[in-house]
C-alpha positions in Angstrom: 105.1 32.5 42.7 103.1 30.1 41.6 99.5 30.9 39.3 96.5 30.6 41.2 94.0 31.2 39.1 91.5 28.8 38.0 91.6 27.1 34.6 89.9 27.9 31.7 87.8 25.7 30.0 86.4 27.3 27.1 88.1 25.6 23.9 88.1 27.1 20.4 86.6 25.0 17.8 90.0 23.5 16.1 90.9 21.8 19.8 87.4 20.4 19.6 88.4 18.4 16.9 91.3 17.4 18.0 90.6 16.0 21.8 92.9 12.7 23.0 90.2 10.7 21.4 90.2 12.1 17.7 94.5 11.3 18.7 93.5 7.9 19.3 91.8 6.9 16.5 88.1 7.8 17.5 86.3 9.9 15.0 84.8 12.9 15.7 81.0 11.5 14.9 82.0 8.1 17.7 82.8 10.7 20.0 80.0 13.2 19.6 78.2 9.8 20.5 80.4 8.4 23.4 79.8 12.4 24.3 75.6 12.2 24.2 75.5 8.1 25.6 77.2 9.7 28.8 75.5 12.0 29.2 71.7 10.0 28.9 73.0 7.9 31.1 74.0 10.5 33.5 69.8 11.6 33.1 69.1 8.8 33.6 71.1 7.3 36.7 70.1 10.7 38.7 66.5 9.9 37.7 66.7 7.0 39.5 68.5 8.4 42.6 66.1 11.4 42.5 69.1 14.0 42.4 69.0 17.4 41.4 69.0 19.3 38.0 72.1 21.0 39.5 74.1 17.6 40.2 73.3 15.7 37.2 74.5 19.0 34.9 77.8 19.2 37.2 78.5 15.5 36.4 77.9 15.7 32.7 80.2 18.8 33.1 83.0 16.8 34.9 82.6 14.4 32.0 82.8 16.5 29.1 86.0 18.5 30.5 87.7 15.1 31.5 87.2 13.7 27.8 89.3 17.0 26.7 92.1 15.4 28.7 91.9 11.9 28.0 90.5 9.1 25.8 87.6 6.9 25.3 89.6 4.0 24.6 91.9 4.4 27.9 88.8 5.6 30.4 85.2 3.9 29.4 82.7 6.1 29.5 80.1 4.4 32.1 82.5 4.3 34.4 84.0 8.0 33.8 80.5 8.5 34.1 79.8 6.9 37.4 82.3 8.6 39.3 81.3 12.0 37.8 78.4 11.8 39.4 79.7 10.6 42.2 82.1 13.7 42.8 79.0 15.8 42.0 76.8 14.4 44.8 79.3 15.6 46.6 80.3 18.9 45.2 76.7 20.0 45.1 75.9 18.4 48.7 73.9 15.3 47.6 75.7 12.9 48.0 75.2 9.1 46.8 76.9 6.2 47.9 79.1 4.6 45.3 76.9 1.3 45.8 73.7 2.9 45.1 75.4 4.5 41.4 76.6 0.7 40.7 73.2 -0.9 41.2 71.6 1.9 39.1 73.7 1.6 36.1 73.9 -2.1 36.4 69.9 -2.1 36.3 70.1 0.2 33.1 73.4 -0.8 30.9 73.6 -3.9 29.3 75.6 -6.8 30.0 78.9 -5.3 27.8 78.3 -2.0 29.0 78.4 -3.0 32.4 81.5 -5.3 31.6 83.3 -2.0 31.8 83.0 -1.3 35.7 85.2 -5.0 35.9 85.2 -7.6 38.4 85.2 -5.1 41.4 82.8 -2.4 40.1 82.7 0.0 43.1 86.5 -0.3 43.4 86.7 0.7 39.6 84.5 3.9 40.3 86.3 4.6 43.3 89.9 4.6 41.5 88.8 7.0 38.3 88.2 10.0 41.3 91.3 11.0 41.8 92.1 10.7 38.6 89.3 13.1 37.9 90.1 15.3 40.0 93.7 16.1 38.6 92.3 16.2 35.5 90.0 18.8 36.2 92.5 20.6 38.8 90.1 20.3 41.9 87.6 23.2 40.1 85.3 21.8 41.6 82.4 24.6 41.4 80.1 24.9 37.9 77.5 27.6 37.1 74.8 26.1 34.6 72.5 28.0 32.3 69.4 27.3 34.6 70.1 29.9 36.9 70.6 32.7 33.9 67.6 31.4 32.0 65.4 32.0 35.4 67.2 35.4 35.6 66.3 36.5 32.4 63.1 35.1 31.7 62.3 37.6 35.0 62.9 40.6 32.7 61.1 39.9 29.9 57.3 40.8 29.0 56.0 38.5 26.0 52.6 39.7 25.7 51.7 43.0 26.9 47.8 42.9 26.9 47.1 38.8 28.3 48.4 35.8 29.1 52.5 36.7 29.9 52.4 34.7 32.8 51.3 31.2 30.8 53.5 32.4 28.2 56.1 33.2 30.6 56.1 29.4 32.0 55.9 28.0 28.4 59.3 29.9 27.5 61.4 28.3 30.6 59.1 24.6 30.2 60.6 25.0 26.7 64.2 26.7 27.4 64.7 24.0 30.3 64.6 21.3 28.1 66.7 22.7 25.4 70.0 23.3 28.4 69.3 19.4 28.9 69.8 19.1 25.5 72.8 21.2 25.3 74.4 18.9 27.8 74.8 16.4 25.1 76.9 18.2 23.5 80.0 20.0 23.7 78.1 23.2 24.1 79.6 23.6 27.5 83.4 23.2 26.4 82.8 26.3 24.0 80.0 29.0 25.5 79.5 30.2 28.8 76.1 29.7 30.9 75.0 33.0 30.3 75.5 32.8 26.7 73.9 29.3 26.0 71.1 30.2 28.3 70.3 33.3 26.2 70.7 31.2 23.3 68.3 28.4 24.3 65.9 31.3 25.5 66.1 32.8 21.9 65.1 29.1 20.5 62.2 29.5 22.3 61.2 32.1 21.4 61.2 31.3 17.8 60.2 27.7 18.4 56.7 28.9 20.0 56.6 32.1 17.5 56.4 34.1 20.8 57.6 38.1 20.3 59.5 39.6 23.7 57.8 42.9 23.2 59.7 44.7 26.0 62.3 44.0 28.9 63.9 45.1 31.7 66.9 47.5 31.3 65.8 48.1 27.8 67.9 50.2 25.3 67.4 52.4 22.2 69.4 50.5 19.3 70.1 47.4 21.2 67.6 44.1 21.2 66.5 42.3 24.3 69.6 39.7 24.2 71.7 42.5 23.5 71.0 44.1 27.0 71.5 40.9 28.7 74.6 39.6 27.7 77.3 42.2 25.8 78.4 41.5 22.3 75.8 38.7 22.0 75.5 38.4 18.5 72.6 36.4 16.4 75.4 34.7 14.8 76.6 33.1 17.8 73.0 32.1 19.2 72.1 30.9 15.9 75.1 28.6 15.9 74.5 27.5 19.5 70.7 26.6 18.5 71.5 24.5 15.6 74.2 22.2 17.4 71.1 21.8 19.6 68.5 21.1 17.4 71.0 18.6 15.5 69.8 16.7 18.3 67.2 15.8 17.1 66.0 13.9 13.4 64.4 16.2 11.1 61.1 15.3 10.6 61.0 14.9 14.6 59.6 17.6 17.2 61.4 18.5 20.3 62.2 16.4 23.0 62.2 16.7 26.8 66.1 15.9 27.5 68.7 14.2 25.8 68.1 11.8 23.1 68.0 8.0 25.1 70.3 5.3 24.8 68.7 2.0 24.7 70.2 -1.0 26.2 71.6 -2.0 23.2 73.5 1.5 22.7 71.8 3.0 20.0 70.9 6.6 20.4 67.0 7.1 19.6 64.7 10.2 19.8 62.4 10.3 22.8 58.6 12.1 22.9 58.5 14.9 24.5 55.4 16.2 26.2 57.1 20.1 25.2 57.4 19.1 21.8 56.6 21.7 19.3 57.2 20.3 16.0 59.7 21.7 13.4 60.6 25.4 13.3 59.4 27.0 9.9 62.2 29.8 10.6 65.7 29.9 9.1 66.8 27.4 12.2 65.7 24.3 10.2 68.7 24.6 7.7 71.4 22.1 8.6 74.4 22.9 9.6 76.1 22.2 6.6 73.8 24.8 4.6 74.2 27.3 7.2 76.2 30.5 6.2 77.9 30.7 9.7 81.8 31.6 10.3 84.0 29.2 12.0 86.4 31.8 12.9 86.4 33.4 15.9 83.4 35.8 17.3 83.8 38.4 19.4 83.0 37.1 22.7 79.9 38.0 24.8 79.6 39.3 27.9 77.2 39.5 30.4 75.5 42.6 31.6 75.8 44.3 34.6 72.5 43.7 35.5 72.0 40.4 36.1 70.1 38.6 39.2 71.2 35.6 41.2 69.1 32.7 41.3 67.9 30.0 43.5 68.0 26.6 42.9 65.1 24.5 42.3 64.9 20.6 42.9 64.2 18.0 39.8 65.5 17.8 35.5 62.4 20.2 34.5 61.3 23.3 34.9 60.7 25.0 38.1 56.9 26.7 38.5 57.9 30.4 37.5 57.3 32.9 40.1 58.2 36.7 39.3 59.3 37.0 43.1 60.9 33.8 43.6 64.5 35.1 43.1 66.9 38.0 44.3 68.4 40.7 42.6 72.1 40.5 43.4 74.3 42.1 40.8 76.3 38.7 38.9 79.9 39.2 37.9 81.5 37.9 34.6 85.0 38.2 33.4 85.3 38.3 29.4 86.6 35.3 27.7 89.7 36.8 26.4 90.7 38.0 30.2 90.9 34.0 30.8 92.4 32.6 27.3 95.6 32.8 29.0 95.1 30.5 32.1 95.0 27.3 30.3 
């Protein structure tokens, strides 16, 4: 009988490194920026087209897992791109018409980028979608970090005395911005939601020197990410926080999304009106100084008692409410239950 069961597309670091890409003579560093110029663009065109946080993040997804199948050189990115977010639209139930996508990008690539959707550009989009879908085997449904951030952000008290509320919005302003970040990078490919949205939570946290002085479901012996999500180590967030902050230059702050790609393709830092400055915590070490293992973690797991959460419109931040979202129990399998679907 034949295996029904979904895909799984969590990769360890060594396949990472070797994607069709690296096989085709693409280093890693040109990828990481093929990687981050498809995604700003993928901001950027669902700016335009005033589409959902949810669909934009579901295209960049389709992106980066159809980039583990295939090459840059074979498929140009623009127009992987386009018709991610053209499966998207209609995966999350906005959909766009293929025409509207072309005129968008043509009004933000330049003249060589565009060159890449060909003499028939909406043809070209049209004829990468089934394409896509093979390669990512009709899964068709994503879960992002927004939802988790939202849910855990719910069960955390910063300041017990004043001001949790402000400090409360701060925290997901802050958190939201660093999951568009994480888009940018192959942070999806490796961690799930859950994970990266404690991670980015975590950031935060440290970024705005804020202490979570209690939480929901809280523990003897085990900290407030601990109760969340299983076997969440500081390790793994640490590692997850500094691939984000590579993002950005050194002597920058934080920025509000992905780092822009100009016209002329070059990747610059944007302003951010969230931006914090530098860290003075161990998280401004490169990651070449940093004393984390590339082997294998133990894989987090999420706790049992999670919340469901609803989705808001917009990139940014929904206004936090307290009683904005329900309290359904989430399910997770472990990582190593799906190592063997692949």
């Amino acid at each position: 009988m034949e295996d029904q069961q979904m895909p799984c597309w969590y990769y360890e670091r060594d396949e990472l490194l070797k994607t069709p890409s690296f096989l085709d003579h693409i280093d890693p560093e040109t990828e990481a920026r093929y990687r981050r110029e498809g995604a700003r663009f993928l901001f950027d065109v669902s700016g335009k087209l005033n589409l959902r946080y949810d669909t934009c993040a579901t295209a960049i997804v389709f992106f980066h897992r159809f980039y583990m199948f295939h090459s840059f050189t074979a498929f140009p990115r623009y127009v992987t791109a386009a018709c991610c977010l053209m499966l998207a639209g209609k995966v999350e139930e906005t959909p766009k018409k293929v025409r509207d996508i072309v005129k968008t990008a043509r009004m933000l690539l330049s003249d060589s980028d565009f060159a890449q959707f060909g003499n028939d550009s909406r043809e070209e989009v049209m004829a990468y979608e089934r394409v896509l879908l093979k390669t990512i085997k009709f899964d068709l449904q994503v879960t992002h970090p927004y939802s988790y951030l939202l849910q855990f952000v719910k069960r955390i008290k910063v300041d017990s005395t004043s001001g949790n509320k402000e400090k409360l919005k701060e925290l997901v302003q802050m958190s939201w911005s660093f999951i568009n970040d994480s888009l940018a990078t192959t942070l999806c490919l490796q961690w799930e939601p859950e994970i990266v949205a404690c991670a980015v939570l975590y950031l935060a946290t440290r970024m705005k020197k804020y202490t979570i002085e209690d939480w929901e479901g809280r523990q003897a012996g085990l900290r407030w990410w601990e109760s969340f999500v299983e076997n969440m180590s500081t390790e793994v967030m640490e590692d997850i926080c500094h691939k984000i902050l590579d993002l950005y230059p050194p002597d920058g702050g934080v920025n509000d999304g992905v780092a822009e790609v100009t016209k002329s393709g070059t990747t610059v830092a944007t302003s951010s009106s969230s931006s914090a400055g530098g860290p003075t915590n161990s998280l401004t070490q490169s990651v070449s100084s940093r004393n984390v293992s590339d082997q294998m973690v133990k894989r987090p797991r999420l706790s049992s008692s999670g919340y469901s959460a609803t989705q808001e419109q917009s990139t940014h931040a929904p206004s936090f409410s307290k009683s904005s979202h329900s309290t359904s129990t989430v399910t997770h399998q472990s990582y190593s239950s799906r190592t063997n679907r692949r």
